[in-house]
N, CA, C and O atoms as a GROMACS GRO file, in nm:
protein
  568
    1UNK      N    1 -10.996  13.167   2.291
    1UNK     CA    2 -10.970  13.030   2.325
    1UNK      C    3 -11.101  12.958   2.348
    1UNK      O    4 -11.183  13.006   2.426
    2UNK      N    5 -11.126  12.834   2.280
    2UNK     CA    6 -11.263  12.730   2.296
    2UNK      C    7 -11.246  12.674   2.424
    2UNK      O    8 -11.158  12.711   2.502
    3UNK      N    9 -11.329  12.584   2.448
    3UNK     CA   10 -11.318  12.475   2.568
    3UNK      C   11 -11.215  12.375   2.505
    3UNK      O   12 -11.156  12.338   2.607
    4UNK      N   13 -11.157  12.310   2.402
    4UNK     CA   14 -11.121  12.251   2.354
    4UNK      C   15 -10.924  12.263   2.457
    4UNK      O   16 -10.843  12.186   2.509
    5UNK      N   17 -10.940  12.403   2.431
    5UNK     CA   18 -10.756  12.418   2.439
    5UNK      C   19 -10.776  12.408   2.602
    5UNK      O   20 -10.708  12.336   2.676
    6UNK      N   21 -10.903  12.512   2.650
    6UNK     CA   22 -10.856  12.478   2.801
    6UNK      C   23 -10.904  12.337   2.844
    6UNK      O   24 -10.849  12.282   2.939
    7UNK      N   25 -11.028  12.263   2.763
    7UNK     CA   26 -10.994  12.098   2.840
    7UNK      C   27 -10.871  12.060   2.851
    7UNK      O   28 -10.833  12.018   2.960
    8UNK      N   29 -10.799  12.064   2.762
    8UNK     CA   30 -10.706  11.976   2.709
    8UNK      C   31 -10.580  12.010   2.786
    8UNK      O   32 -10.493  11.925   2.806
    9UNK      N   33 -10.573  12.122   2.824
    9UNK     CA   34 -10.511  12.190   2.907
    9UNK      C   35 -10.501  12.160   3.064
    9UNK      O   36 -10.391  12.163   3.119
   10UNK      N   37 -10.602  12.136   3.124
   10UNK     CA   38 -10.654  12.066   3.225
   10UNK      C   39 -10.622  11.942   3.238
   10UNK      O   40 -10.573  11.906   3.344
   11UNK      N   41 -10.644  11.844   3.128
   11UNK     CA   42 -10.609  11.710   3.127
   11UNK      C   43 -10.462  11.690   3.142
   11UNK      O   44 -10.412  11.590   3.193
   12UNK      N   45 -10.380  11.814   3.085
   12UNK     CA   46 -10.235  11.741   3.102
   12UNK      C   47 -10.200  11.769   3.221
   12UNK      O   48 -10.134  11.691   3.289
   13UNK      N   49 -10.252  11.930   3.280
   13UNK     CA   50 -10.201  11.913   3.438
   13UNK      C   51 -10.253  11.864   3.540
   13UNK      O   52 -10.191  11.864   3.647
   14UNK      N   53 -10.374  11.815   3.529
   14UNK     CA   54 -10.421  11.702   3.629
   14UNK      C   55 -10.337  11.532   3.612
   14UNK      O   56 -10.307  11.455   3.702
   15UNK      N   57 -10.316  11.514   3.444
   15UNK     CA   58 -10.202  11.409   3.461
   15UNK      C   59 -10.049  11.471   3.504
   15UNK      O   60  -9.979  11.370   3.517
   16UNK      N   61 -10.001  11.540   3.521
   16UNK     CA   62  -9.884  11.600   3.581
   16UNK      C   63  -9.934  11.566   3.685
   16UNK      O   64  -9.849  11.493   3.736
   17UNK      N   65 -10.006  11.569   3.741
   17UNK     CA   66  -9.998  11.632   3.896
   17UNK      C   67 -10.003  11.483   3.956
   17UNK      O   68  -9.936  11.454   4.054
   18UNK      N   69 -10.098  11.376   3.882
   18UNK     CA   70 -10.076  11.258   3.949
   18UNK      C   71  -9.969  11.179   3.879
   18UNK      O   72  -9.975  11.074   3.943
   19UNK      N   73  -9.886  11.164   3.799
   19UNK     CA   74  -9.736  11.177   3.772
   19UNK      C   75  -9.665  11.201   3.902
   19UNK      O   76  -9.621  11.115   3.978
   20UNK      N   77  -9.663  11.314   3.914
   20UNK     CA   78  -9.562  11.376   4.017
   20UNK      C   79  -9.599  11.286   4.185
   20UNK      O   80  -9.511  11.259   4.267
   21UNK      N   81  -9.747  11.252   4.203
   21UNK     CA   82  -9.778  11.227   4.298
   21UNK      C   83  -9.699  11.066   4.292
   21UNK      O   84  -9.608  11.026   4.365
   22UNK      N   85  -9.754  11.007   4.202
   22UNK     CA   86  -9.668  10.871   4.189
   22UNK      C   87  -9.518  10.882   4.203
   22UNK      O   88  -9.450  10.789   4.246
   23UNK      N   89  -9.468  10.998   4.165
   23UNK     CA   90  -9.304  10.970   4.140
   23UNK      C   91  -9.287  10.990   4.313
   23UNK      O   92  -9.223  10.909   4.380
   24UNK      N   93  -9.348  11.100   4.367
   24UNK     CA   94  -9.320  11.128   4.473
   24UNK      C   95  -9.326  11.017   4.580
   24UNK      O   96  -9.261  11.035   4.684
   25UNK      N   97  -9.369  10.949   4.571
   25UNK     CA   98  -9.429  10.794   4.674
   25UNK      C   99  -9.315  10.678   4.621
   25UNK      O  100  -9.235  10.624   4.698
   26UNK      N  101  -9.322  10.657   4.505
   26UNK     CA  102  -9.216  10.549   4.489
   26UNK      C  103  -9.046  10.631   4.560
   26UNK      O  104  -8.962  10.585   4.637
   27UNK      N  105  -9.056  10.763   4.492
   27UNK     CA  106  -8.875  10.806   4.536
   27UNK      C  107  -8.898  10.791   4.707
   27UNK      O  108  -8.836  10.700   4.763
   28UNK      N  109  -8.986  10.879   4.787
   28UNK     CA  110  -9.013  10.852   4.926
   28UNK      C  111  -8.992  10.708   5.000
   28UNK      O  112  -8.927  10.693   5.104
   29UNK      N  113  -9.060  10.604   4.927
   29UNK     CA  114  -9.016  10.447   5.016
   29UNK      C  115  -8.904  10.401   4.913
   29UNK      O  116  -8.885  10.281   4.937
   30UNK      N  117  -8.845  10.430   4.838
   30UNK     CA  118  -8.746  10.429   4.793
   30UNK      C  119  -8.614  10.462   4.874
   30UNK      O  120  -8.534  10.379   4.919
   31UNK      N  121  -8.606  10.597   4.882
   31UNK     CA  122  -8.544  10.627   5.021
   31UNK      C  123  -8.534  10.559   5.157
   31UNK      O  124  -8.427  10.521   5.206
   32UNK      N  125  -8.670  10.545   5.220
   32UNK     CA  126  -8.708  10.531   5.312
   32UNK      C  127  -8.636  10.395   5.327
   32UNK      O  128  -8.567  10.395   5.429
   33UNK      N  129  -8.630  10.273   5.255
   33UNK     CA  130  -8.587  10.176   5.232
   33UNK      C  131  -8.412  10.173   5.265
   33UNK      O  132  -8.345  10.120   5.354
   34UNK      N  133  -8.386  10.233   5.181
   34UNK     CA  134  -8.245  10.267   5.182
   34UNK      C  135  -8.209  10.310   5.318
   34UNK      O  136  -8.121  10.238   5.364
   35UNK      N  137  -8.244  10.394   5.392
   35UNK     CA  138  -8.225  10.397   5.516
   35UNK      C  139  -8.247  10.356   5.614
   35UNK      O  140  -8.192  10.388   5.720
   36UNK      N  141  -8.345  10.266   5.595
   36UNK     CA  142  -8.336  10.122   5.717
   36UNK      C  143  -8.264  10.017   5.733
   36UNK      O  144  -8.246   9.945   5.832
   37UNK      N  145  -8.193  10.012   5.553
   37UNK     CA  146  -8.070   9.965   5.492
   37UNK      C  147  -7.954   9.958   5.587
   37UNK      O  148  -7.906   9.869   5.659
   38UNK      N  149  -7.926  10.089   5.560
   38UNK     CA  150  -7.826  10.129   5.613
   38UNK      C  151  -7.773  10.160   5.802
   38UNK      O  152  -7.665  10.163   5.861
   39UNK      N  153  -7.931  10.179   5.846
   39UNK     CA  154  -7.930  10.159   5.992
   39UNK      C  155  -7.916   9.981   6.069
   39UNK      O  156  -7.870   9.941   6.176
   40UNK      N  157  -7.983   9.911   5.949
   40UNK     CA  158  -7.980   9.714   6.000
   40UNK      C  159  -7.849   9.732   5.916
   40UNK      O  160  -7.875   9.658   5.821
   41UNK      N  161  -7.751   9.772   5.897
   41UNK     CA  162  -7.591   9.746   5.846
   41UNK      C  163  -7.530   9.769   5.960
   41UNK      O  164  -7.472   9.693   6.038
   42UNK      N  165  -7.556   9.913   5.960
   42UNK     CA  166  -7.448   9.951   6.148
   42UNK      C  167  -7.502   9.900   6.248
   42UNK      O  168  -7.419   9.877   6.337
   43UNK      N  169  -7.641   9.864   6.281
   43UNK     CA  170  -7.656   9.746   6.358
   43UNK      C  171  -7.557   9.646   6.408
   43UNK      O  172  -7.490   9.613   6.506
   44UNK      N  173  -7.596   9.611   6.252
   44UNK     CA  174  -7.524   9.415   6.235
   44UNK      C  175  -7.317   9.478   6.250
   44UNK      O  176  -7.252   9.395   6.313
   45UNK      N  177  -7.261   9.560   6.217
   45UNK     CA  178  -7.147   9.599   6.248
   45UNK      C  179  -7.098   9.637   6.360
   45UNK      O  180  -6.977   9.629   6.382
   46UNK      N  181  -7.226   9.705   6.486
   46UNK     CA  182  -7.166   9.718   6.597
   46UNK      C  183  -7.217   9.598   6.652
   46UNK      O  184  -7.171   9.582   6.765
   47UNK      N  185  -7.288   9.513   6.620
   47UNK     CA  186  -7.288   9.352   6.680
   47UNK      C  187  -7.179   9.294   6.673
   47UNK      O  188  -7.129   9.256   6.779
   48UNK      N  189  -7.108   9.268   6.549
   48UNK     CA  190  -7.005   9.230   6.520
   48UNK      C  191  -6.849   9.261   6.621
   48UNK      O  192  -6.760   9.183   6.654
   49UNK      N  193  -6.864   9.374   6.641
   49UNK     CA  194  -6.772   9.472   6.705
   49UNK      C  195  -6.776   9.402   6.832
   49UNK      O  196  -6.674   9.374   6.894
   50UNK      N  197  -6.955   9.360   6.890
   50UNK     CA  198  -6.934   9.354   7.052
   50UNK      C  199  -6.948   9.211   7.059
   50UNK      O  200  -7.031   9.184   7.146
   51UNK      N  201  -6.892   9.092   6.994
   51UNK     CA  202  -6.899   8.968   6.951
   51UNK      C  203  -6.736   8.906   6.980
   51UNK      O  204  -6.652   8.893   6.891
   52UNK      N  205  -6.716   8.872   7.127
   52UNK     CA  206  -6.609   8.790   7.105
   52UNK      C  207  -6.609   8.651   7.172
   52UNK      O  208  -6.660   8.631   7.282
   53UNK      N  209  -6.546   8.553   7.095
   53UNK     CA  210  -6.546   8.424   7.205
   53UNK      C  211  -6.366   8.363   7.176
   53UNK      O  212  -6.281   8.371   7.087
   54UNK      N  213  -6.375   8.314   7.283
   54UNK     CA  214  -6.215   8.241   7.307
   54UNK      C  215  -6.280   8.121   7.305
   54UNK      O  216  -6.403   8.120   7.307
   55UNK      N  217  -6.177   7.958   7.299
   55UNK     CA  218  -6.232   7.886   7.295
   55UNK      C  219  -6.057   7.797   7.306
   55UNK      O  220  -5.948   7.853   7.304
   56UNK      N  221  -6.093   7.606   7.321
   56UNK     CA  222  -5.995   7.545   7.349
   56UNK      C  223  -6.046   7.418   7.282
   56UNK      O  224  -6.166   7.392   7.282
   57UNK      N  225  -5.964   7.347   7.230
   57UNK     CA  226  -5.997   7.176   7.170
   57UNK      C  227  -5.944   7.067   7.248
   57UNK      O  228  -5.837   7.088   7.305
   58UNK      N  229  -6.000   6.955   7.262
   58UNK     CA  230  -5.905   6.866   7.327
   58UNK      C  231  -5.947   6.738   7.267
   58UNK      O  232  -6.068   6.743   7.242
   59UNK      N  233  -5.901   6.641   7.238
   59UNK     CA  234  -5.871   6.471   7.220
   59UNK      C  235  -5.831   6.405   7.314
   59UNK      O  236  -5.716   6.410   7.358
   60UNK      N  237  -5.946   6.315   7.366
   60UNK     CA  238  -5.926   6.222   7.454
   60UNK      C  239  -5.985   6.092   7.453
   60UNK      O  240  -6.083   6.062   7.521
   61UNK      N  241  -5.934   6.027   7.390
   61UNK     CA  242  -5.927   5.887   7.424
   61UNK      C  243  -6.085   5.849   7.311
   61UNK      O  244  -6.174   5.770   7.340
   62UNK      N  245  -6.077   5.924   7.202
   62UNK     CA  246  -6.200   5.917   7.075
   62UNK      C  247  -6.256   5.996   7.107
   62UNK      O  248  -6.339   6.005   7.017
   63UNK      N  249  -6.290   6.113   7.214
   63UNK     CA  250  -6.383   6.209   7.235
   63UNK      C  251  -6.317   6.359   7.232
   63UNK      O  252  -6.234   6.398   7.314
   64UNK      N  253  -6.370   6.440   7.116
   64UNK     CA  254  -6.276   6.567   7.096
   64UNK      C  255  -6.400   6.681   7.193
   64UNK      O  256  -6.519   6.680   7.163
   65UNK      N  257  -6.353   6.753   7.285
   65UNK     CA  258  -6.393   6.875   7.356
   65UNK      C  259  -6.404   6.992   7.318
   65UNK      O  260  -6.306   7.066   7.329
   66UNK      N  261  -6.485   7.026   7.281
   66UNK     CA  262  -6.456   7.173   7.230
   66UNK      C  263  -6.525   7.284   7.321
   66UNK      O  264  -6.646   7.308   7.307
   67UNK      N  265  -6.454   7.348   7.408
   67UNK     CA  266  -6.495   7.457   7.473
   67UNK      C  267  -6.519   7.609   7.418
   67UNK      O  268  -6.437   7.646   7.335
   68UNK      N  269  -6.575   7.660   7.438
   68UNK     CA  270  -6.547   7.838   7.374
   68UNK      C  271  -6.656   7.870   7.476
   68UNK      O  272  -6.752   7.806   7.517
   69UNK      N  273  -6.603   8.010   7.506
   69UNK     CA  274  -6.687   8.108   7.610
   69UNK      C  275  -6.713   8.260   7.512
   69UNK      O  276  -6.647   8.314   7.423
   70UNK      N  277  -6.796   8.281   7.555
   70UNK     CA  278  -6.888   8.418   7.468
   70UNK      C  279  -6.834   8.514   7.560
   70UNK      O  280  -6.902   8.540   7.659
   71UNK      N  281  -6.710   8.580   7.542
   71UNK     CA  282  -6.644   8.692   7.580
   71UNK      C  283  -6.677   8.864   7.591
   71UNK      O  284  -6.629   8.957   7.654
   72UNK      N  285  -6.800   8.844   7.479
   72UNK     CA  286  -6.845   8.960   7.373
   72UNK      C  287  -7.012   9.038   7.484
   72UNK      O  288  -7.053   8.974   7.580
   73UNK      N  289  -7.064   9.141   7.452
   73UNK     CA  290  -7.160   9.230   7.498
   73UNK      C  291  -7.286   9.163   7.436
   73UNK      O  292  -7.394   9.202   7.478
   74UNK      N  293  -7.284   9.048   7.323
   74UNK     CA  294  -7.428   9.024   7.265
   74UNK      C  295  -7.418   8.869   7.333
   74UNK      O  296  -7.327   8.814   7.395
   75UNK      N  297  -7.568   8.818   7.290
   75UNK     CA  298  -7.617   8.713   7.352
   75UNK      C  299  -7.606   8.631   7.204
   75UNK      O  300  -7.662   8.696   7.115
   76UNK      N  301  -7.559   8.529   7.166
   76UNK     CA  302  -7.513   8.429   7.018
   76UNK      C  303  -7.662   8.333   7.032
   76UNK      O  304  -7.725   8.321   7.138
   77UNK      N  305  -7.701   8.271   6.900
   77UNK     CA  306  -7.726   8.139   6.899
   77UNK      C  307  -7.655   8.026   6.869
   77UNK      O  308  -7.547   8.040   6.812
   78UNK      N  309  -7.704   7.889   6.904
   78UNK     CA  310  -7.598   7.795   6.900
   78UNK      C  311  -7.685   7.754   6.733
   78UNK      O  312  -7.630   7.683   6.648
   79UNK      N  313  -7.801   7.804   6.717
   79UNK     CA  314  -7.864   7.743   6.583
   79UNK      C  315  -7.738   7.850   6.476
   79UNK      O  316  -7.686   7.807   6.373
   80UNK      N  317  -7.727   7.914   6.503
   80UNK     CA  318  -7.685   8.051   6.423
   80UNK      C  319  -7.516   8.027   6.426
   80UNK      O  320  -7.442   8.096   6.354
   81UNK      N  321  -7.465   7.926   6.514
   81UNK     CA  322  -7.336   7.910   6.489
   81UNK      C  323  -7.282   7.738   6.443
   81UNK      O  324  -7.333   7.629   6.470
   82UNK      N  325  -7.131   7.782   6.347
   82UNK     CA  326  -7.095   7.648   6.239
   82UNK      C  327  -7.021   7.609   6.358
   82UNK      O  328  -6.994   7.677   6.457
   83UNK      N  329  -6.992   7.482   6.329
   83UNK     CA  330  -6.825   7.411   6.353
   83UNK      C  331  -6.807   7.342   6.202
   83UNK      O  332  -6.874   7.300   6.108
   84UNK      N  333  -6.613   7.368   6.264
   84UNK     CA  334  -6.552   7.300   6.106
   84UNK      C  335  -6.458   7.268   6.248
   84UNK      O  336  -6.429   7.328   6.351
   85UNK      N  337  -6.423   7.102   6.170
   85UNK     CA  338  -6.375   6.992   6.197
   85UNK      C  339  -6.211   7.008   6.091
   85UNK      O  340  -6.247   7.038   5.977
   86UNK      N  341  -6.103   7.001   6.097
   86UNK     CA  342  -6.013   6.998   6.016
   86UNK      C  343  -6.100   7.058   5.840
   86UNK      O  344  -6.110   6.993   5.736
   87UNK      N  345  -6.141   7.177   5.864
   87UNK     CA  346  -6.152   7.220   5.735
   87UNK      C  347  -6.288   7.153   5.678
   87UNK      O  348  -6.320   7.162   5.559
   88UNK      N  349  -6.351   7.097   5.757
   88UNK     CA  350  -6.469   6.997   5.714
   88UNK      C  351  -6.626   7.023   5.808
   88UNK      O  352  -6.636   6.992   5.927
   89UNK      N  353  -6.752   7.091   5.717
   89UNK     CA  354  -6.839   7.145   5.799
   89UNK      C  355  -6.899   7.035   5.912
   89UNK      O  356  -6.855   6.923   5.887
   90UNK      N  357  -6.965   7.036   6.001
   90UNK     CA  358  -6.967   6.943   6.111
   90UNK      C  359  -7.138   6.996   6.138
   90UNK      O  360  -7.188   7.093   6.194
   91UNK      N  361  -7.194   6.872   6.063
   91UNK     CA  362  -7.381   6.872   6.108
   91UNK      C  363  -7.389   6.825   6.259
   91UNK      O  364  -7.295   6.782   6.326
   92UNK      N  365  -7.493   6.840   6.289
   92UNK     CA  366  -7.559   6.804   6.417
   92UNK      C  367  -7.466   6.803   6.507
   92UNK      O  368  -7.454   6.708   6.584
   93UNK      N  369  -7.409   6.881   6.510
   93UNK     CA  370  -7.294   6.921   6.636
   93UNK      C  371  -7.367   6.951   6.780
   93UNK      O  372  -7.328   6.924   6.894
   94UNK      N  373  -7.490   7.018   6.735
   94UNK     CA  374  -7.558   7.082   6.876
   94UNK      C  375  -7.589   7.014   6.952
   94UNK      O  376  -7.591   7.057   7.068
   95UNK      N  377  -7.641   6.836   6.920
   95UNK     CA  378  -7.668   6.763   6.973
   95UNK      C  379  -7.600   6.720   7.081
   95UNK      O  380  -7.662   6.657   7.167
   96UNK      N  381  -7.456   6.746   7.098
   96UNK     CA  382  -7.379   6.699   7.192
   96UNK      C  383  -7.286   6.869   7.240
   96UNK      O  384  -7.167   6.892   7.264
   97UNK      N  385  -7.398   6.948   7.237
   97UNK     CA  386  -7.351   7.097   7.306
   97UNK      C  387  -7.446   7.090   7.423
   97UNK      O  388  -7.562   7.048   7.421
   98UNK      N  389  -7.375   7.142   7.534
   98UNK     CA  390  -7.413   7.234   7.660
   98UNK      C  391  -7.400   7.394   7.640
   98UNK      O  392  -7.323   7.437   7.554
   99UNK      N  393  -7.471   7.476   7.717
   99UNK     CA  394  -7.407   7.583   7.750
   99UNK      C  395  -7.418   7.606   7.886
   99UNK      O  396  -7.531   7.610   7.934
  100UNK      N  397  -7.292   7.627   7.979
  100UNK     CA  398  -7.286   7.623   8.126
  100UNK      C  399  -7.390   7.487   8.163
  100UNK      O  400  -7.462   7.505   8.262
  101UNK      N  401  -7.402   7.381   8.108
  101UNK     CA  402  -7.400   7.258   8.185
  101UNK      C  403  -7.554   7.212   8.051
  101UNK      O  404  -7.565   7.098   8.004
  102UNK      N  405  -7.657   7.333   8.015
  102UNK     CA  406  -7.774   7.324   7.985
  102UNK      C  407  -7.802   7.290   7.839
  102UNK      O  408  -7.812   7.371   7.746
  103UNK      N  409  -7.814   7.172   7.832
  103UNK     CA  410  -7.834   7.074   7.710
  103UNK      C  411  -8.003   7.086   7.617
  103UNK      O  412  -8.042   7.017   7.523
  104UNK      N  413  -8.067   7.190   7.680
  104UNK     CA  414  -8.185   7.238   7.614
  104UNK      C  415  -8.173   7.421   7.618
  104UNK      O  416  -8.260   7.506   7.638
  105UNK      N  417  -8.098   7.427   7.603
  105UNK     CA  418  -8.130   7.589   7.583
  105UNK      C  419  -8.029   7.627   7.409
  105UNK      O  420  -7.923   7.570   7.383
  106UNK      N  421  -8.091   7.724   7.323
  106UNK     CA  422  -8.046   7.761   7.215
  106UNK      C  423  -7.901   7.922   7.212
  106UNK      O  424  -7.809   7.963   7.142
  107UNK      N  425  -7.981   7.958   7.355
  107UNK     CA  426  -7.922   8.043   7.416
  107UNK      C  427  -7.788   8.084   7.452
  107UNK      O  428  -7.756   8.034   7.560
  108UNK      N  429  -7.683   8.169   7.394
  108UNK     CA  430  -7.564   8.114   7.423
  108UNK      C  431  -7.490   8.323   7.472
  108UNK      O  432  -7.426   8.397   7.397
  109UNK      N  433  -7.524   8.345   7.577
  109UNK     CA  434  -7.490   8.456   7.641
  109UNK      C  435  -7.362   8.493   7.678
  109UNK      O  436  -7.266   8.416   7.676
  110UNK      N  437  -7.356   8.635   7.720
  110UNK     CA  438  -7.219   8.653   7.707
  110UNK      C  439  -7.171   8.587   7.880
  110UNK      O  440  -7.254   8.545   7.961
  111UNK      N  441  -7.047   8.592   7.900
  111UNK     CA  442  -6.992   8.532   7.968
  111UNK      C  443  -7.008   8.344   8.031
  111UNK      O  444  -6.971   8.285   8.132
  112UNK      N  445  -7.099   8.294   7.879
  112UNK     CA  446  -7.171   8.116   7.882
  112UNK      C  447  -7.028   8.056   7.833
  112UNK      O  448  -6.947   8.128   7.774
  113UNK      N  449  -7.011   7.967   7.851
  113UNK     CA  450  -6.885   7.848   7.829
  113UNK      C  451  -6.987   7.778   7.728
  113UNK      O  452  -7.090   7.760   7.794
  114UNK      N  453  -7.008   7.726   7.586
  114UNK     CA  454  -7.106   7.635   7.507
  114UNK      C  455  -6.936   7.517   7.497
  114UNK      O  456  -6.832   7.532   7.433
  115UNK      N  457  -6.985   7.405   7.597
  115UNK     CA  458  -6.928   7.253   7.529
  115UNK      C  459  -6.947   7.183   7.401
  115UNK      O  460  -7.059   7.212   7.358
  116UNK      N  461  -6.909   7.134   7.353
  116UNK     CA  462  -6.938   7.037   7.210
  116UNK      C  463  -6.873   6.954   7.286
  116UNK      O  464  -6.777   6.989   7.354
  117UNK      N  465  -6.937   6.790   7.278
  117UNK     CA  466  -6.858   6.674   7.278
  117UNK      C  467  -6.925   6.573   7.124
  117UNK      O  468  -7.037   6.542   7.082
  118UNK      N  469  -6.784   6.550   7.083
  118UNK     CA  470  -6.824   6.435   6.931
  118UNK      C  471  -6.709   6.338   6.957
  118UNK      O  472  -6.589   6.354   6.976
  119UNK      N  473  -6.777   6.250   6.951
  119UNK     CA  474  -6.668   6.071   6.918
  119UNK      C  475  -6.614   6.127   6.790
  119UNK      O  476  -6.655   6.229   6.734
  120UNK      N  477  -6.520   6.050   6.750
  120UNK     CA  478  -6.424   6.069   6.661
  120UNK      C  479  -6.342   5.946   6.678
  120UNK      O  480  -6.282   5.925   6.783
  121UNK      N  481  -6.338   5.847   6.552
  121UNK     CA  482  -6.262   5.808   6.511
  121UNK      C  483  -6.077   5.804   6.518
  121UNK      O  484  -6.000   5.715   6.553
  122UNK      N  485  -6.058   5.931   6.472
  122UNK     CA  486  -5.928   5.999   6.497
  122UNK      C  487  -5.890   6.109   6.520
  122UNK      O  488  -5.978   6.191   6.494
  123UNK      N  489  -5.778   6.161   6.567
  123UNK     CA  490  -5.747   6.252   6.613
  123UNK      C  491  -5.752   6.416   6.500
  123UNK      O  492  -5.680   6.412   6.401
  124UNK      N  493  -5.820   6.523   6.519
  124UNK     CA  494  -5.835   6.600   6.433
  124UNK      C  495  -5.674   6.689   6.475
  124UNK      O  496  -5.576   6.662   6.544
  125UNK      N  497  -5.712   6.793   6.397
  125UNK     CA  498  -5.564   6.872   6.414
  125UNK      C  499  -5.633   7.002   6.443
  125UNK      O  500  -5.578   7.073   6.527
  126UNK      N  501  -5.751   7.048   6.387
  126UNK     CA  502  -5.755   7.188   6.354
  126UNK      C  503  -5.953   7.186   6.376
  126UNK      O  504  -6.033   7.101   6.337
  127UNK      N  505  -5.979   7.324   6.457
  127UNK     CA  506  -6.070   7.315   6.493
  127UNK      C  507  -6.129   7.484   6.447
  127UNK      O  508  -6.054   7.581   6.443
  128UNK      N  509  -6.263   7.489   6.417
  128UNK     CA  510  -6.309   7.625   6.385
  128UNK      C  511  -6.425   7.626   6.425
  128UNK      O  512  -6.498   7.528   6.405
  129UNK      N  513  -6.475   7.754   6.501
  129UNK     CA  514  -6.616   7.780   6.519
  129UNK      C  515  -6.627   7.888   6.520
  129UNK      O  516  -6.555   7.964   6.585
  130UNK      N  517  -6.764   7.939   6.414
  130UNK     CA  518  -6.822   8.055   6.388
  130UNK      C  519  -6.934   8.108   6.424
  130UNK      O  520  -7.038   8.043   6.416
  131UNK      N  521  -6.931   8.253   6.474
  131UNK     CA  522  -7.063   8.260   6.506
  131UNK      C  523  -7.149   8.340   6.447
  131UNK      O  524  -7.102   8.445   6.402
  132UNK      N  525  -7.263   8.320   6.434
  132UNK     CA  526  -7.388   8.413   6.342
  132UNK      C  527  -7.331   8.524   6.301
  132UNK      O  528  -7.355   8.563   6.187
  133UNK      N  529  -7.245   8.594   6.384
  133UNK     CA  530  -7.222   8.764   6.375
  133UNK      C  531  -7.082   8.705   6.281
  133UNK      O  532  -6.998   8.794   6.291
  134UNK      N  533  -7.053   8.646   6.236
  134UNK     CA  534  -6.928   8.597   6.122
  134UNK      C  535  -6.784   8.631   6.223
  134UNK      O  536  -6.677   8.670   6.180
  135UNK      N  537  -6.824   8.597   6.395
  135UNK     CA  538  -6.722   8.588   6.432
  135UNK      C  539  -6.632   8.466   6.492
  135UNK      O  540  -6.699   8.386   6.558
  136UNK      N  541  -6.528   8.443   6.484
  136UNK     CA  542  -6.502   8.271   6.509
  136UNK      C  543  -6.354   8.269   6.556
  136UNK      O  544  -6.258   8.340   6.528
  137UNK      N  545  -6.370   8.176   6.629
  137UNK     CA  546  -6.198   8.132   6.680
  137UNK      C  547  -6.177   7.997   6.675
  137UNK      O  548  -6.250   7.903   6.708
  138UNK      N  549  -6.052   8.002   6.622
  138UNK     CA  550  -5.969   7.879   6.537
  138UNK      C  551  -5.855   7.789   6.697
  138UNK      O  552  -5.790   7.848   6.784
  139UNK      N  553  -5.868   7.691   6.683
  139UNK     CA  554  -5.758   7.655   6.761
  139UNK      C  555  -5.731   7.530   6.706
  139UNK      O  556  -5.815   7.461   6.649
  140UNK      N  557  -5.578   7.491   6.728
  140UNK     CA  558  -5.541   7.376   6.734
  140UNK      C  559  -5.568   7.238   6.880
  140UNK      O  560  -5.560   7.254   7.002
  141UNK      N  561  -5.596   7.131   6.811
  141UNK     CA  562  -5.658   7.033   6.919
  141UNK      C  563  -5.544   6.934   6.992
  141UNK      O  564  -5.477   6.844   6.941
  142UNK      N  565  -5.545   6.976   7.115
  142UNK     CA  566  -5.444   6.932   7.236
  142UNK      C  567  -5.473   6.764   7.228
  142UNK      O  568  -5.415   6.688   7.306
   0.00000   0.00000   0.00000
């Protein structure tokens, strides 16, 4: 055998070897990925789980009330939660939210009452609010 067969020989398993080293690093954070995946999933599912609020509507005299209390083990945002108005999304709602009285806090903890007050025209029928964790309670407006 020349130098020829064992260079050449050399060259392919030194490229094997950094082959393998590359495959090995991409499959590794490949993985690795996938399972942080899957740990921020059951996260966000036992959030979900410990996420409850009750809540009440009222119409009075052009001003609709919307109460809901954070029933649930997590702490909500009010940025992070919708209102729907009779089926209809409702901007700048926060502007006329409290939580337990506090008209500057984003903060909406468990056992907090968050108020909404909005003028209104007319009387709505049907009220929805959702929260970040995709949990929400529906009521009809008294």
């Amino acid at each position: 055998m020349g130098f020829s067969v064992s260079g050449s020989a050399a060259i392919i398993f030194i490229g094997l070897f950094i082959a393998f080293g590359m495959w090995h690093t991409a499959a590794s954070n490949s993985f690795e990925r996938v399972s942080e995946a899957q740990s921020d999933r059951s996260d966000a599912a036992l959030d979900e789980k410990n996420t409850a609020v009750v809540g009440s509507a009222e119409y009075v005299d052009g001003t609709l009330t919307v109460q809901a209390t954070n029933d649930g083990s997590t702490a909500l945002s009010l940025n992070g939660t919708d209102l729907l108005i009779d089926n209809a999304y409702e901007s700048d709602w926060q502007a006329g939210a409290t939580v337990d009285g506090d008209g500057d806090t984003d903060l909406w903890l468990p056992g907090e009452t968050v108020t909404v007050t909005i003028a209104m025209g007319s009387a709505p029928t049907r009220v929805k609010l959702v929260t970040e964790r995709g949990v929400s309670v529906a009521q009809e407006v008294n």
